[in-house]
C-alpha positions in Angstrom: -9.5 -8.8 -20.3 -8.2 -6.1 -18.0 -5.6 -7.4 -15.5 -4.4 -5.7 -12.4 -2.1 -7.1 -9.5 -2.0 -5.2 -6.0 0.9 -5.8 -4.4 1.9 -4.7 -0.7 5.8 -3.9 -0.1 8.0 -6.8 1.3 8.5 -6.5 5.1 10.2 -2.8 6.4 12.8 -2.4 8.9 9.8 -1.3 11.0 7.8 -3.7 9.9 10.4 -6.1 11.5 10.8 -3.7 14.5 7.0 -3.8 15.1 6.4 0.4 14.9 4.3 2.5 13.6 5.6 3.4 10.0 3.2 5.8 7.8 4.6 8.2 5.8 8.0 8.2 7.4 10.0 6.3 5.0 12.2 3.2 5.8 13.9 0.9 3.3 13.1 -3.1 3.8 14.7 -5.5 5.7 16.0 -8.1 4.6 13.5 -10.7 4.6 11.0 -7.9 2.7 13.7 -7.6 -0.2 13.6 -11.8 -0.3 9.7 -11.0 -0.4 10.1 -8.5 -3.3 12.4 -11.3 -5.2 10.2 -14.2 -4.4 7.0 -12.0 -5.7 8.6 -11.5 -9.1 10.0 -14.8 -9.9 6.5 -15.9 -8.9 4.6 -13.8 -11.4 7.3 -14.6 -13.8 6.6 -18.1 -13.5 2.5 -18.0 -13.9 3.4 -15.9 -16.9 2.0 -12.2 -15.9 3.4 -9.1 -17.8 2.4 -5.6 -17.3 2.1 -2.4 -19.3 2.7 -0.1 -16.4 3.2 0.2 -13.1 1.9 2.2 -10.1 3.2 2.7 -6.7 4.0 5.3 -4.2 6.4 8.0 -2.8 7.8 5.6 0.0 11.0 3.7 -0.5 9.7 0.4 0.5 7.0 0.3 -1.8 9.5 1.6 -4.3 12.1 -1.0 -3.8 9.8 -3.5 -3.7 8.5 -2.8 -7.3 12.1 -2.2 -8.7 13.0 -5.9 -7.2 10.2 -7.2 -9.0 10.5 -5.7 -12.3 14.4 -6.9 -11.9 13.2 -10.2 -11.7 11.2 -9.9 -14.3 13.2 -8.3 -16.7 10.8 -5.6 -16.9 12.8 -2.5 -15.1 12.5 -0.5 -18.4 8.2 -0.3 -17.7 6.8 2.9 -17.3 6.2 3.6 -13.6 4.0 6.0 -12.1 4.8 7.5 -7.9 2.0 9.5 -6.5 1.8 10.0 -2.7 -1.8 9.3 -3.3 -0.4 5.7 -2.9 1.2 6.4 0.4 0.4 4.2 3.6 -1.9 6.1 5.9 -0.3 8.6 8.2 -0.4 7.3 11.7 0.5 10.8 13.2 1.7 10.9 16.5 2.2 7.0 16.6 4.5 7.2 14.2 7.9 5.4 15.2 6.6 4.1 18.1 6.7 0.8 19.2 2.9 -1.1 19.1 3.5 -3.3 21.6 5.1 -0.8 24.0 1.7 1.3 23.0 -0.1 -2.0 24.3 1.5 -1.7 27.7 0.8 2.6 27.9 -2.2 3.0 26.7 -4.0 -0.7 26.8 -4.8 -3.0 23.9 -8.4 -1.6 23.5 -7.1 1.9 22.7 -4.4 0.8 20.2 -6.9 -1.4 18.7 -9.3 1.4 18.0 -6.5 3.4 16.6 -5.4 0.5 14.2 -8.7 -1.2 13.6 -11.7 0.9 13.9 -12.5 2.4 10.1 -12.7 6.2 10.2 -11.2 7.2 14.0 -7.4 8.5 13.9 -4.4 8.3 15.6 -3.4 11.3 17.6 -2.0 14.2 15.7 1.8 14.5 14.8 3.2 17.0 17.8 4.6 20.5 16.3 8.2 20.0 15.8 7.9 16.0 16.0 11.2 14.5 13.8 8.4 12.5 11.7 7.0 15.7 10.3 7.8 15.4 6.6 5.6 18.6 5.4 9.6 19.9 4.4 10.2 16.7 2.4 10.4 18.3 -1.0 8.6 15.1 -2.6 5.3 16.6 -0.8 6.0 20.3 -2.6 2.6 22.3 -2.9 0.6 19.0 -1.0 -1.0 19.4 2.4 1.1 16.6 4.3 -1.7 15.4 6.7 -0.7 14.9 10.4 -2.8 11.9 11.4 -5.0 9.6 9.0 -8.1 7.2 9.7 -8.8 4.2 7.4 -11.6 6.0 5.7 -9.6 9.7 5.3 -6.8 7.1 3.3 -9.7 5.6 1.2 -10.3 9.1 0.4 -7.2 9.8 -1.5 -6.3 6.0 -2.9 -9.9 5.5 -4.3 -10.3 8.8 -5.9 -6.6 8.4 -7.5 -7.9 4.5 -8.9 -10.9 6.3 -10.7 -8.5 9.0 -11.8 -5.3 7.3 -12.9 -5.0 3.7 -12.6 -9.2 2.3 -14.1 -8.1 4.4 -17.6 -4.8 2.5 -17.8 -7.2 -0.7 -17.7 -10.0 0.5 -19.6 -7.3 1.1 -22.2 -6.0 -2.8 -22.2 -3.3 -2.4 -20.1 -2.0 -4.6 -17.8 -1.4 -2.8 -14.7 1.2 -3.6 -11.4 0.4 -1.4 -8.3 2.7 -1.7 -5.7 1.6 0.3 -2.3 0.8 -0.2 0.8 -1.0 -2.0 3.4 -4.2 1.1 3.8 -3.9 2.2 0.6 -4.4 -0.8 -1.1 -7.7 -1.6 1.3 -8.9 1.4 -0.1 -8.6 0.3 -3.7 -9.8 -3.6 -2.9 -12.7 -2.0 -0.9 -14.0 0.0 -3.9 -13.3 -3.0 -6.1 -14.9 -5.8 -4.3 -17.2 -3.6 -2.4 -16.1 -4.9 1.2 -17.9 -3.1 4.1 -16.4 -0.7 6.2 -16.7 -2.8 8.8 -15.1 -5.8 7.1 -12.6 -3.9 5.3 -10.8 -3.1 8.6 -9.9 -7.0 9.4 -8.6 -7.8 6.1 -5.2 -9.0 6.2 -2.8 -8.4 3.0 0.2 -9.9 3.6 3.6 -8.3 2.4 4.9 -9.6 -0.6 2.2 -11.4 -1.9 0.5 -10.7 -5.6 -2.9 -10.2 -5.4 -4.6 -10.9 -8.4 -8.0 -9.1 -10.3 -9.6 -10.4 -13.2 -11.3 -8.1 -15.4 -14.5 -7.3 -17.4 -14.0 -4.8 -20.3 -16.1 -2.5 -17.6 -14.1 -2.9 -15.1 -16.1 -4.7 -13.3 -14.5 -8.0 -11.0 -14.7 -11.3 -12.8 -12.5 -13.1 -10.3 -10.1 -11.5 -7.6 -7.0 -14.6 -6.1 -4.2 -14.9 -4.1 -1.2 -15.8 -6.7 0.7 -17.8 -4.5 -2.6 -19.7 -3.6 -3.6 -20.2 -7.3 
């Protein structure tokens, strides 16, 4: 039976700050590294294992699956990093403040830009310090400069089908460490959640989140591990 785990990164430095993250790449603070820890010993515990891992370009996401592995004893897995995996680019809201956002632009405006399923931020501004189209990790990609929910379903989903479902079809036991949007893509497409569901559900950093497996692929059972 085909197991995979999703697994969100522990809490970021912006996280903690409350601003808008994306594709700009923070390390975690201190309580997401505690997150990272706790998640491993955890799936150490219930006796998970993996055959290989997934995860993205972003250091957070990155660390988080190093910690885990650590804890595991498992650091020697093969690990895949696609920005494919990346959290969805919140353009020109990136680095700012969402509570200070609150008190510019009003509650109902933020919330459309964080909540509604296929309506994006405001562009990244030419020049802005967040542009990472120069990062040389992005070589040869089109580095977009704002993302809805439904444009980062786009790129997760299609990289699942692509990458990730062989790996399981195969036997393997897969870990995919990501990100908050990029991982509603992949539970959206797996547990077919409506687009207007899909854009309230909560995944909480630093927990494993647990899918059960027919040989097709298809969901037997999806759970909360630190609920089971």
């Amino acid at each position: 039976m085909p197991t995979l785990v999703l697994l969100r990164h522990g809490q970021s430095q912006w996280n903690l700050e409350n601003r808008f993250t994306g594709w700009w790449d923070v390390d975690l603070s201190p309580t997401g590294v505690e997150e990272a820890l706790a998640a491993g010993k955890l799936l150490r515990e219930k006796d998970f294992d993996f055959d290989c891992c997934f995860t993205s370009v972003l250091t957070r996401a990155i660390r988080t699956l190093d910690l885990v592995l650590h804890e595991m004893d498992r650091l020697w897995l093969p690990v895949t990093k696609d920005w494919h995996l990346n959290e969805r680019h919140y353009g020109g809201l990136t680095g700012l403040n969402k509570q200070e956002m609150v008190e510019k632009v009003g509650a109902e405006q933020v919330k459309i830009w964080r909540r509604s399923y296929d309506i994006p931020p405001p562009p990244l501004e030419a020049g802005s310090k967040y542009d990472v189209s120069g990062d040389r990790r992005y070589s040869g990609i089109e580095v977009p400069q704002t993302e809805s929910l439904k444009d980062t379903i786009a790129r997760a989903v299609p990289y699942y089908e692509r990458e990730i479902a062989p790996a399981l079809a195969s036997g393997k036991r897969v870990l995919v460490a990501a990100h908050g949007n990029s991982l509603r893509g992949i539970i959206k497409y797996l547990s077919h959640v409506g687009d207007d569901e899909i854009v309230g559900l909560e995944i909480p950093t630093g927990k494993p989140i647990v899918y059960d497996l027919a040989d097709d692929l298809s969901v037997l059972r999806r759970y909360d591990l630190n609920e089971a």
